[in-house]
LUMTOR-413516 format. One record per residue (C-alpha): residue number from 1; residue in one letter; z, x, y. Coordinates in pm, 1 decimal. Example, Ala and Ser with C-alpha at 12.3 -4.5 7.8 and 13.67 -1.06 7.14 Angstrom:
BEGIN
<pt><i>1</i><aa>A</aa><z>780.0</z><x>1230.0</x><y>-450.0</y></pt>
<pt><i>2</i><aa>S</aa><z>714.0</z><x>1367.0</x><y>-106.0</y></pt>
***
This chain:
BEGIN
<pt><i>1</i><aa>X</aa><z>-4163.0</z><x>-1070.7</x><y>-1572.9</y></pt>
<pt><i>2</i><aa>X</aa><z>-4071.9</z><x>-1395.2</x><y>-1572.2</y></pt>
<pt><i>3</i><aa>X</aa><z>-3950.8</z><x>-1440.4</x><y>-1149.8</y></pt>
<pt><i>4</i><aa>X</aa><z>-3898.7</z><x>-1266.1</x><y>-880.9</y></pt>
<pt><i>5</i><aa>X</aa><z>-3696.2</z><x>-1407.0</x><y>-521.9</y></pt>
<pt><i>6</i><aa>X</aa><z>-3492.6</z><x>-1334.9</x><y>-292.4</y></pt>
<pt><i>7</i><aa>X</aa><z>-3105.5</z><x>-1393.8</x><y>-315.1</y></pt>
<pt><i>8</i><aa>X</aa><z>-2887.6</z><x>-1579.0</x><y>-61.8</y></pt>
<pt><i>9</i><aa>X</aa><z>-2540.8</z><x>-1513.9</x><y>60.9</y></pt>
<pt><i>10</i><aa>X</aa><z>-2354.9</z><x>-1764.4</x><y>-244.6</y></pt>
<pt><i>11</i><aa>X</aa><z>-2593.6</z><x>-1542.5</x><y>-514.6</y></pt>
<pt><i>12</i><aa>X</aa><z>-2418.4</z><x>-1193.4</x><y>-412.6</y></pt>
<pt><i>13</i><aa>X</aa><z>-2085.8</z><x>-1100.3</x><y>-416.0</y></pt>
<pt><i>14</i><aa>X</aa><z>-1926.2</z><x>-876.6</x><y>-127.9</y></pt>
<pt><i>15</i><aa>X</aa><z>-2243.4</z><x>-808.9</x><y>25.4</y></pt>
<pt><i>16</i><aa>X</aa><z>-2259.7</z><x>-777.7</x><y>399.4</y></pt>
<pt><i>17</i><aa>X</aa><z>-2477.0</z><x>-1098.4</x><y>569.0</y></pt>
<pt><i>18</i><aa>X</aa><z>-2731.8</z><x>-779.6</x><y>713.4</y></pt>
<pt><i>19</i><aa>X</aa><z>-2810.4</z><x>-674.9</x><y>361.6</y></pt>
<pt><i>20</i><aa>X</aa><z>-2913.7</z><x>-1014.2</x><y>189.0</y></pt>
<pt><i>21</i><aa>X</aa><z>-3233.4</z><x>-941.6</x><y>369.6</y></pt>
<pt><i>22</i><aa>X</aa><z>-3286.8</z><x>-616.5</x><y>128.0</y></pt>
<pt><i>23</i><aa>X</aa><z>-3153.6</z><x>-786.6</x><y>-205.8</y></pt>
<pt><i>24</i><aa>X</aa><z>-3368.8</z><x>-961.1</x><y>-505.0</y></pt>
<pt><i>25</i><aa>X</aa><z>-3340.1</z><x>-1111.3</x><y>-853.1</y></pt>
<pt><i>26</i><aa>X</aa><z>-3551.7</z><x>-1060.7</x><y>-1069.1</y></pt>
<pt><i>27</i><aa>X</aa><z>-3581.2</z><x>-1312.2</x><y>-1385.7</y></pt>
<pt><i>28</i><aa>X</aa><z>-3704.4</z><x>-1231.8</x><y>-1745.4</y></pt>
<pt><i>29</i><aa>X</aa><z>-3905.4</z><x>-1417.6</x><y>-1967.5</y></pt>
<pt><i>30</i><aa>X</aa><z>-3759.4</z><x>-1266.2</x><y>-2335.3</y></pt>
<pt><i>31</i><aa>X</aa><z>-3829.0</z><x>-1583.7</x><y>-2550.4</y></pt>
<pt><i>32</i><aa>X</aa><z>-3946.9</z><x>-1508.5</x><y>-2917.4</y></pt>
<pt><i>33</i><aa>X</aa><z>-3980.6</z><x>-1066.7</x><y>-2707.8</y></pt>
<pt><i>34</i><aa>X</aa><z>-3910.9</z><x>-844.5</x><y>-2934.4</y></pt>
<pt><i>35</i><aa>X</aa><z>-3958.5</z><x>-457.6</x><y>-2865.3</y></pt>
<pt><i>36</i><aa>X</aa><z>-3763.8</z><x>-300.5</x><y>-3148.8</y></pt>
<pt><i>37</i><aa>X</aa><z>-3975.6</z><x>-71.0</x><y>-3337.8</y></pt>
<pt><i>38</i><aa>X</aa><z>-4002.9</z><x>-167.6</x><y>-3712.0</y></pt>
<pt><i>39</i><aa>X</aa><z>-3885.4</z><x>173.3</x><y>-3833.5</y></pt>
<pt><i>40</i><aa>X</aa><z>-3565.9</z><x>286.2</x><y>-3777.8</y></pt>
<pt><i>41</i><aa>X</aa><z>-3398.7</z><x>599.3</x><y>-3818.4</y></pt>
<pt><i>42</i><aa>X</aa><z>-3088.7</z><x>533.1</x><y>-4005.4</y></pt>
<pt><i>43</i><aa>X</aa><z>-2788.0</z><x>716.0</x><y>-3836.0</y></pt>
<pt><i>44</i><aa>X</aa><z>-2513.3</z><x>814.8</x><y>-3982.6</y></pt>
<pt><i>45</i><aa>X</aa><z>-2170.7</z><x>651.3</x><y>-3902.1</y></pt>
<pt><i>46</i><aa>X</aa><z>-2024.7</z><x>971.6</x><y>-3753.3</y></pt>
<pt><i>47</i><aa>X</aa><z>-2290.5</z><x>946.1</x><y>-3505.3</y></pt>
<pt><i>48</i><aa>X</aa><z>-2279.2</z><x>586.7</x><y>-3403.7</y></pt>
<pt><i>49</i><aa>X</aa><z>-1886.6</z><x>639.7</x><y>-3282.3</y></pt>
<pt><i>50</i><aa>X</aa><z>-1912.8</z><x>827.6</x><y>-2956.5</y></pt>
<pt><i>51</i><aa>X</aa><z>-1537.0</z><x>710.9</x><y>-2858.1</y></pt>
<pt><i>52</i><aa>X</aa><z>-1296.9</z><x>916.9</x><y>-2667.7</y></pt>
<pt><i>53</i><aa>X</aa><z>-990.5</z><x>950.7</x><y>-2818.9</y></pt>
<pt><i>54</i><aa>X</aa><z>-692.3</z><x>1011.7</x><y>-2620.9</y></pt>
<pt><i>55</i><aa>X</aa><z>-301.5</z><x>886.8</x><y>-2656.0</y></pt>
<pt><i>56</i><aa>X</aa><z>-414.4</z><x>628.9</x><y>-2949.0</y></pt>
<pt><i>57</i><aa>X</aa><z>-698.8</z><x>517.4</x><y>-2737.9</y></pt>
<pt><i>58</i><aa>X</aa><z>-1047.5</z><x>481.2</x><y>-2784.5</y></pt>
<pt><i>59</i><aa>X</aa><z>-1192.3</z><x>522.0</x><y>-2511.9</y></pt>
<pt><i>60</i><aa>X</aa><z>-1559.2</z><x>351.2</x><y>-2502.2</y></pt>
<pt><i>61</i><aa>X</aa><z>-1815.3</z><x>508.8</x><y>-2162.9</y></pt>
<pt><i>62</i><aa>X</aa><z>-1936.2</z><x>259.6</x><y>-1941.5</y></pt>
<pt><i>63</i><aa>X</aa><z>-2038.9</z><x>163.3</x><y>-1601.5</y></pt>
<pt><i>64</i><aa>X</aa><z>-1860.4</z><x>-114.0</x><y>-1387.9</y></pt>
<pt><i>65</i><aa>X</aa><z>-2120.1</z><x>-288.1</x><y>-1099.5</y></pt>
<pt><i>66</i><aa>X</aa><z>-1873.9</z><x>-520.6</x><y>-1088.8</y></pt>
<pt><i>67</i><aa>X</aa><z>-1512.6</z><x>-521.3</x><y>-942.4</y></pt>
<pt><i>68</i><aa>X</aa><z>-1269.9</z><x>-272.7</x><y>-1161.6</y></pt>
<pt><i>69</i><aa>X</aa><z>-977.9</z><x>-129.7</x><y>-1079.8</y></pt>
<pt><i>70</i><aa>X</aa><z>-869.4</z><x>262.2</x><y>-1250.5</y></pt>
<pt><i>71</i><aa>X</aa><z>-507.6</z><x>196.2</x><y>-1455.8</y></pt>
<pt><i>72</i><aa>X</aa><z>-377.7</z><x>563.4</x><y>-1396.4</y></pt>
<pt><i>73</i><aa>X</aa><z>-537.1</z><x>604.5</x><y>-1035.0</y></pt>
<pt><i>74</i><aa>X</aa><z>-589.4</z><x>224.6</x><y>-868.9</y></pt>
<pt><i>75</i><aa>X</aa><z>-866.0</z><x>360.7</x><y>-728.8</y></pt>
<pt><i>76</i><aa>X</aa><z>-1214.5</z><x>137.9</x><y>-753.6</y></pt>
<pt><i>77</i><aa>X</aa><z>-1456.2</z><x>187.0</x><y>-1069.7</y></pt>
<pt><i>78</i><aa>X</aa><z>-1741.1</z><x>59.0</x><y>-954.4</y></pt>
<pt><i>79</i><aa>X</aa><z>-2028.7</z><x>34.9</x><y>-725.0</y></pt>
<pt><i>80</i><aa>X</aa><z>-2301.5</z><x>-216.0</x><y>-732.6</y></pt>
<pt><i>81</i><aa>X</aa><z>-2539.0</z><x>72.5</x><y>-751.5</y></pt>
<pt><i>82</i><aa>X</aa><z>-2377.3</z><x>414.7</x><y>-834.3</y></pt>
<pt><i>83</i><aa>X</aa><z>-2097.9</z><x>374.0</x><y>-1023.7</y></pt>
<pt><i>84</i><aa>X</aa><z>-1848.1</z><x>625.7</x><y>-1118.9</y></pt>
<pt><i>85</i><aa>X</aa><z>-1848.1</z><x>723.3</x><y>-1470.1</y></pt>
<pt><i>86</i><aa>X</aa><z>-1512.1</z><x>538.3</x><y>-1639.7</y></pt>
<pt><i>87</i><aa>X</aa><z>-1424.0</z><x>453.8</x><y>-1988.7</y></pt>
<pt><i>88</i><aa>X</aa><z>-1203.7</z><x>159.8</x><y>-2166.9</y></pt>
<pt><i>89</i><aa>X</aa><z>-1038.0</z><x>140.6</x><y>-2474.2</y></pt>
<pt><i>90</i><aa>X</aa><z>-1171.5</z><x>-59.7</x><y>-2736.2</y></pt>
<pt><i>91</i><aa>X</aa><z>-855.1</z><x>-142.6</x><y>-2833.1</y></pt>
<pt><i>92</i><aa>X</aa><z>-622.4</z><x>-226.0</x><y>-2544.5</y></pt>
<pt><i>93</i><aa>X</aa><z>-894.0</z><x>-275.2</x><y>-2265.4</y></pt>
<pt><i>94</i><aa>X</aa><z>-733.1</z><x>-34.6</x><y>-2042.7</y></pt>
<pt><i>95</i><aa>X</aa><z>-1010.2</z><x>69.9</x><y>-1768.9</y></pt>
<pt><i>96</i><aa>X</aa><z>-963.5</z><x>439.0</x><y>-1594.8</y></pt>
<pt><i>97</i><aa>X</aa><z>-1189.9</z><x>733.1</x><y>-1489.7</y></pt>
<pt><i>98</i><aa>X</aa><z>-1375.2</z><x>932.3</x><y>-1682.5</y></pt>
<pt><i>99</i><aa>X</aa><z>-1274.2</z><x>1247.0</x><y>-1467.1</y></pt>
<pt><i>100</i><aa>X</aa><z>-882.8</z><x>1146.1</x><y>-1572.9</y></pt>
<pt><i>101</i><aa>X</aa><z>-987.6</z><x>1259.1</x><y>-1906.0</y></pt>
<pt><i>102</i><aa>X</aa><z>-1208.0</z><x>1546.4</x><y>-1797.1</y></pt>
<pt><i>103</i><aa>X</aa><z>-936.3</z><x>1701.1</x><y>-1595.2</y></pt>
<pt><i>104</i><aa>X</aa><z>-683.0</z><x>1616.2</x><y>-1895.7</y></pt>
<pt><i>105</i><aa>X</aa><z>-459.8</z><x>1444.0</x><y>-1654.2</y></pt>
<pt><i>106</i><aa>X</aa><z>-156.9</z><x>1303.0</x><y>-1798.4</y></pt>
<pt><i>107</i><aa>X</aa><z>-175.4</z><x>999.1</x><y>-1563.4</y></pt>
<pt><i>108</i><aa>X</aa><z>-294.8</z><x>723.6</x><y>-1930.7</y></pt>
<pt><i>109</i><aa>X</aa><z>-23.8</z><x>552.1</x><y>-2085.9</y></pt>
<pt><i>110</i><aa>X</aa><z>-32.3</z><x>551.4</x><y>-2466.4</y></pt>
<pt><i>111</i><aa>X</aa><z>-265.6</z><x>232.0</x><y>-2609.8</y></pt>
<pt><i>112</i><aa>X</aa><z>-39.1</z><x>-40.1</x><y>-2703.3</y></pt>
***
């Protein structure tokens, strides 16, 4: 741990002015760190790739805590701290939610 203090209103984005109160940062010292065991288990390439495909896509999990915007729905993706679960292609970028796929929704364009 490296520092700790708290944020002002020009650190956060779309915060609220009664929450900067209840916001921090907290800093990192990872200089010359590192935590990486020395043995490795080597995995095999079929089990590295944990893509979605779908419609040419594929589709990559993630979390968005920052503004994102669902392609098929237009509904938000994220949420500073609970964000819904969404995916993007790898190829073509195109951001949506997870549940589209879920629910096999036919609401994703083909990937360009």
């Amino acid at each position: 741990l490296f520092h700790v203090r708290p944020v002002t209103q020009g650190d956060v984005y779309r915060a609220e002015t009664e929450e900067i109160p209840k916001i921090f940062q907290i800093l990192y010292a990872n200089e010359g760190e590192c935590r990486k065991d020395l043995e490795v288990e080597s995995v095999q390439p079929a089990e590295k790739t944990n893509f979605l495909n779908h419609k040419g896509h594929e589709f990559i999990p993630t979390l968005y805590h920052f503004p994102a915007n669902c392609e098929a729905c237009a509904k938000p993706l994220w949420h500073v701290f609970k964000p819904p679960p969404a995916l993007e292609c790898r190829r073509c970028h195109v951001k949506c939610h997870r549940d589209h796929l879920d629910k096999k929704e036919e609401l994703i364009a083909p990937c360009k």
